[in-house]
VOGU-3710 file (C-alpha; in Angstrom, 3 decimals, decimal comma):
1> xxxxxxxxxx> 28,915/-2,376/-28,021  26,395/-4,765/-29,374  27,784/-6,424/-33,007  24,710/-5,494/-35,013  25,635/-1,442/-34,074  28,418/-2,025/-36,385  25,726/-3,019/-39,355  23,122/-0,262/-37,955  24,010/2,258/-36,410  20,798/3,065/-35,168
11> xxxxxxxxxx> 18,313/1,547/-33,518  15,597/3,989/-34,960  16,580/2,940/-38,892  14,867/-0,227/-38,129  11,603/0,760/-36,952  11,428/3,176/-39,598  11,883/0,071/-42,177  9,336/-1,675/-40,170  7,135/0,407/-40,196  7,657/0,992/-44,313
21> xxxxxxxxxx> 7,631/-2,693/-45,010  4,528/-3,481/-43,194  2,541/-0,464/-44,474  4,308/-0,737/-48,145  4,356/2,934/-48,118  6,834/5,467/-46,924  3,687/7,804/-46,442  1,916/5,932/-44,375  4,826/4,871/-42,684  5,518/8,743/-41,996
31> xxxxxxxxxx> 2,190/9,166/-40,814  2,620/6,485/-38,435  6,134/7,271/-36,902  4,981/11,037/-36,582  7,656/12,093/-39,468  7,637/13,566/-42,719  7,997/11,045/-45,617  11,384/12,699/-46,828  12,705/11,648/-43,665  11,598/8,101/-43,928
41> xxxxxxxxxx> 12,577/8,160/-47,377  16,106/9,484/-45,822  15,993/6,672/-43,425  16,008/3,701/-45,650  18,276/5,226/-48,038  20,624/5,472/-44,876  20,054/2,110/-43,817  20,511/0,490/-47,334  23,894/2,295/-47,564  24,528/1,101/-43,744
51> xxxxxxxxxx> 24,098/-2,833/-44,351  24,637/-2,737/-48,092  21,367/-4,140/-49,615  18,591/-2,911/-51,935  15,612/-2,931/-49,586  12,741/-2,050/-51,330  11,708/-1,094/-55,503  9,259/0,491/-56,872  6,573/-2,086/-59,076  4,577/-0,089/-61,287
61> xxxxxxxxxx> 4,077/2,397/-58,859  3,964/0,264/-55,741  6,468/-0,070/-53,289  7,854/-3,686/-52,941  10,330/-5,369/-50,859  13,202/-7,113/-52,292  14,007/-10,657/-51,504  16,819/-9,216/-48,863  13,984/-6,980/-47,501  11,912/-9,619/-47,303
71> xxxxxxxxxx> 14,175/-11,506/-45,226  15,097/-8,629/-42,815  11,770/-7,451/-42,623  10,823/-11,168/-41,314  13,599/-11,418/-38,958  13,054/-7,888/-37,745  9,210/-8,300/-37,104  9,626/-11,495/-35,182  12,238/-10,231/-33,294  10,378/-6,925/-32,291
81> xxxxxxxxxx> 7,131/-9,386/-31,533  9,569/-11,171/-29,159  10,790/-8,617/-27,119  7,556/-6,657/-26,809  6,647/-10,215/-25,256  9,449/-10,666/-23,364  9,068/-6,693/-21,717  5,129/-6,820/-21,516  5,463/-9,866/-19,513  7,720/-8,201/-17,253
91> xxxxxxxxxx> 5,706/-5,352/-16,927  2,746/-7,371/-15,542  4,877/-9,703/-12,875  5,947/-6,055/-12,114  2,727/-4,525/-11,709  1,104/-7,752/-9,877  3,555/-7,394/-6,987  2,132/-4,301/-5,755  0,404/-4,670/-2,726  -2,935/-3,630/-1,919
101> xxxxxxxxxx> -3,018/-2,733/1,729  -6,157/-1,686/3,515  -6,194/-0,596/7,571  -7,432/1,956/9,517  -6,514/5,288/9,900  -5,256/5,127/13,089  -3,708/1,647/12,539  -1,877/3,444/9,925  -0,559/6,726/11,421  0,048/5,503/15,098
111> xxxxxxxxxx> 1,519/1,869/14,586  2,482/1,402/10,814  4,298/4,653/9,721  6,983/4,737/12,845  7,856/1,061/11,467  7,438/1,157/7,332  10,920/2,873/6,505  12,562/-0,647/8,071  10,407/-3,030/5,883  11,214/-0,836/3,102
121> xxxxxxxxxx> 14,637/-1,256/3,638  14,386/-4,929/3,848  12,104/-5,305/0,564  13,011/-2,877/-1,332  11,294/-4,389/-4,652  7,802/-4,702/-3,122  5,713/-1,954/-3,834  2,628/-1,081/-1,574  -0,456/0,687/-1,957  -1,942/2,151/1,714
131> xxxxxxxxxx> -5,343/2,721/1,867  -6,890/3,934/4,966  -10,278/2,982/5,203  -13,555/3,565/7,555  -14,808/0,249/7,573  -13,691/-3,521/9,063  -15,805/-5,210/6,685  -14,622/-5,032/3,102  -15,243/-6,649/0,147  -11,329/-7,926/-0,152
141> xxxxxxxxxx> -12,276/-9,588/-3,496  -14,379/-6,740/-4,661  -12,129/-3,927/-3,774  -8,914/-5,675/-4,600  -7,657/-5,871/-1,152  -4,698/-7,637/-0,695  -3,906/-7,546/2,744  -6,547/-6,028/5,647  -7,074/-6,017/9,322  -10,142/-7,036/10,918
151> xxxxxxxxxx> -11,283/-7,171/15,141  -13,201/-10,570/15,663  -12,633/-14,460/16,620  -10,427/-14,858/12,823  -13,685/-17,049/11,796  -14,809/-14,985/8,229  -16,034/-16,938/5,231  -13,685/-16,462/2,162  -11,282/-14,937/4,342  -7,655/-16,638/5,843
161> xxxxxxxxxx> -6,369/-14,612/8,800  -3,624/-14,965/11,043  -3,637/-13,430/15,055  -1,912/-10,000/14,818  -2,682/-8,220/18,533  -5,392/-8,778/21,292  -7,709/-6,357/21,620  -6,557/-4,349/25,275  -7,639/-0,883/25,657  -6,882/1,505/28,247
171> xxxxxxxxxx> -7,139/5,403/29,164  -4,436/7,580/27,760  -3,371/10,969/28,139  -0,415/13,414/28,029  2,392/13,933/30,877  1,243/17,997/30,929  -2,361/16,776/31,379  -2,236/14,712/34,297  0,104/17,093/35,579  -2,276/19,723/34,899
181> xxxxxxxxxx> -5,371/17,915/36,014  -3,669/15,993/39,261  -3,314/12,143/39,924  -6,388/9,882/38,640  -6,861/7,382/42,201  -8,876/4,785/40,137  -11,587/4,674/37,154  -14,492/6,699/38,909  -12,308/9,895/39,013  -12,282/9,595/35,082
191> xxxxxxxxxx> -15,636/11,503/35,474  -14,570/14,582/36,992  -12,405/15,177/33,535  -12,698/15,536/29,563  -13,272/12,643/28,280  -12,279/12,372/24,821  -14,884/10,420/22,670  -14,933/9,147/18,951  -18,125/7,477/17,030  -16,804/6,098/13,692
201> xxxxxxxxxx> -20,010/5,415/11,241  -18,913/2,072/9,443  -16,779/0,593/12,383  -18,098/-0,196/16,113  -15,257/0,224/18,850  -15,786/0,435/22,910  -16,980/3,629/23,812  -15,788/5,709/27,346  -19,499/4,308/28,727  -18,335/0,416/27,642
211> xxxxxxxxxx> -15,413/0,982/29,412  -16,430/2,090/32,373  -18,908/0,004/33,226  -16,015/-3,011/32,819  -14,611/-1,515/35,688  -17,715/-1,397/37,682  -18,468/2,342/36,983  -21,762/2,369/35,691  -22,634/5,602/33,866  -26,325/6,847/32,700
221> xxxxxxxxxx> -24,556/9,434/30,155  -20,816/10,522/29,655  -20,786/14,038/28,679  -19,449/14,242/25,126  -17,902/18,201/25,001  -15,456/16,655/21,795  -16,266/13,554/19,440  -14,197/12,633/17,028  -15,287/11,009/13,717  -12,196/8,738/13,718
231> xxxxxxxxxx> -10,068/7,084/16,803  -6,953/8,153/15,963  -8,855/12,156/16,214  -9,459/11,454/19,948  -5,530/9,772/20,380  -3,808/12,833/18,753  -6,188/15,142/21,032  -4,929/13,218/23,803  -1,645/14,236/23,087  -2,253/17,540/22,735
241> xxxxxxxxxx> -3,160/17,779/26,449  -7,121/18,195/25,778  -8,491/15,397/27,747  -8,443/11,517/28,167  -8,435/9,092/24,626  -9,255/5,448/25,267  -6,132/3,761/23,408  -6,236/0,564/22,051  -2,697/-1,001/23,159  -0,881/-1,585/20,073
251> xxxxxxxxxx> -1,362/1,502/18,639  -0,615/3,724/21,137  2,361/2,131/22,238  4,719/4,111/20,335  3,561/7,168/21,982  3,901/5,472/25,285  7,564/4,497/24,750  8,152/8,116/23,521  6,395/9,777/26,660  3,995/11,823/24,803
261> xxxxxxxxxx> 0,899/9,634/26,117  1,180/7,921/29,630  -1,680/5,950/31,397  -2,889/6,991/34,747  -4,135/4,019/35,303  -3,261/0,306/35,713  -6,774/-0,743/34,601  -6,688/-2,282/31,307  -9,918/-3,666/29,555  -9,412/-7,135/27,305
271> xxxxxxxxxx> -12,459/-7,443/25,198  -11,600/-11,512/24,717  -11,889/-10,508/20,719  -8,194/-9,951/18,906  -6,997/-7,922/15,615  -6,776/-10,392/12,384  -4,697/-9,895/9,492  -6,658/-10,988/6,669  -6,479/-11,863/2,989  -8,846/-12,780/0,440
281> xxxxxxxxxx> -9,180/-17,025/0,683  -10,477/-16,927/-3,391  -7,228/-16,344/-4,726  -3,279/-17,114/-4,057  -1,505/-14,089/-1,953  1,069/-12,062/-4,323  4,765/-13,225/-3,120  4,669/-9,056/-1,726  1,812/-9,081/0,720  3,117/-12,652/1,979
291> xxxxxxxxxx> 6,156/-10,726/2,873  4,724/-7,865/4,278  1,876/-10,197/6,287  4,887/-12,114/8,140  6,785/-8,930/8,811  3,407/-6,769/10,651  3,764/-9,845/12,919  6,928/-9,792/13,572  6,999/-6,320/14,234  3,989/-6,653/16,071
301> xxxxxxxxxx> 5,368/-9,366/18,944  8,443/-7,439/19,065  6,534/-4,638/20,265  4,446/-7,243/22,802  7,760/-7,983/24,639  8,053/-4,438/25,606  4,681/-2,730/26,148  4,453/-3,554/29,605  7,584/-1,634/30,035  5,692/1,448/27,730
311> xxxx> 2,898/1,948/30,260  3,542/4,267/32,887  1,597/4,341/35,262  0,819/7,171/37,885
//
């Protein structure tokens, strides 16, 4: 127990004589606190007996502070002002580590949730704020971004970025499917089943068409029975056994390790463009979304040592 319980026993007596002395008015001191004035006026009487001073008299009707009020109310105000500092301050280097994350959708539910519980565990004290948005090209200054993912050369104006995953996409569907459906010889039989197809509005990806013209099977129109308004739509139909999801490696590769997707096919398209992590260039990076920055990428070539071994291929 702190010394100065012994002189007050609580901590409440003094911010009822604060608020008495600075107001000069056990009234308005009430009114401030929320109390009735008889139980300010009980207050200071309780404190006075407590400490053993006169704290305040009457002057003609006004309430004054005595020389020993005076005093305490000086040392009491400046220590009140110091500590409001001291946890204010604190409550802003608390607030500015949380970390303003911004990826996809997809990004988010197929490669970022399956790993977050282990960064969690290793930095604990860094809060993060996930935001799954339908666009690549965000204002990170504007929209307080702190940490965002972009598919390009890493060459942005006002933006750092460091390589997080080449972009290497490839046909994906469940075991029961291809079971279902039979073996898939090469890339021209992917036209004799359902083709899975997405068309997000703020973000251009390789279409079914795109891709199979990379592998010389040139298309004049891919029959589109199910679009999908986001990627990760098309994925999570895939492994549901409705049809065939294009799958961009690094996010599917969870569900390749865990046999719910496999790929019928060897044939893998590599776009020559890669994923970027990116931060805003205009201002230092919070200690937080350093931490979490280094640890996506060393999640992320973990998971490159083993994806060849994820793909299996019928």
């Amino acid at each position: 127990m702190h010394r100065l319980r012994s002189l007050i026993p609580s901590a409440n007596y003094l911010f009822c004589f604060e608020a008495a002395a600075r107001r000069r008015s056990f009234t308005a001191a009430a009114q401030e606190l929320n109390v009735s004035q008889p139980a300010v006026s009980k207050t200071i009487r309780l404190l006075e007996e407590a400490i053993g001073l006169k704290l305040f008299r009457r002057d003609h009707g006004r309430l004054e502070l005595t020389a020993e009020g005076l005093q305490i109310y000086k040392e009491t105000q400046e220590a009140f002002d110091h500590l409001h500092l001291v946890i204010s301050s604190l409550q802003k280097k608390h607030s500015s580590d949380v970390v303003r994350v911004s990826f996809s959708s997809s990004f988010v539910q197929l490669w970022l949730l399956p790993r977050l519980k282990e960064f969690k565990a290793k930095h604990p004290d860094v809060s993060l704020r996930i935001e799954e948005s339908s666009r690549d090209d965000q204002d990170l200054i504007e929209e307080d971004i702190d940490l965002s993912a972009r598919l390009g050369n890493g060459k942005w104006p006002g933006i750092h970025s460091w390589h997080f995953a080449l972009e290497e996409v490839l046909p994906v569907c469940s075991p029961d499917y291809l079971k279902d459906h039979g073996p898939i010889d090469g890339p021209v039989d992917l036209l004799q089943h359902t083709l899975l197809n997405f068309e997000e509005r703020h973000r251009t990806r390789l279409t079914w068409r795109e891709w199979l013209e990379q592998h010389s099977v040139p298309v004049a129109q891919i029959k589109q029975d199910l679009v999908f308004t986001d990627a990760l739509g098309s994925v999570e139909a895939a492994v549901r056994g409705q049809g065939i999801a294009l799958g961009w490696r690094h996010l599917v590769n969870e569900h390749l390790k865990a046999k719910k997707l496999v790929a019928p096919l060897e044939d893998i398209y590599q776009s020559g463009q890669s994923i970027y992590l990116t931060m805003p260039a205009q201002r230092p990076p919070k200690p937080g979304a350093g931490l979490f920055r280094d640890w996506l990428i060393e999640q992320q070539a973990k998971t490159a040592v083993d994806q060849d071994m994820a793909i299996q291929s019928i």
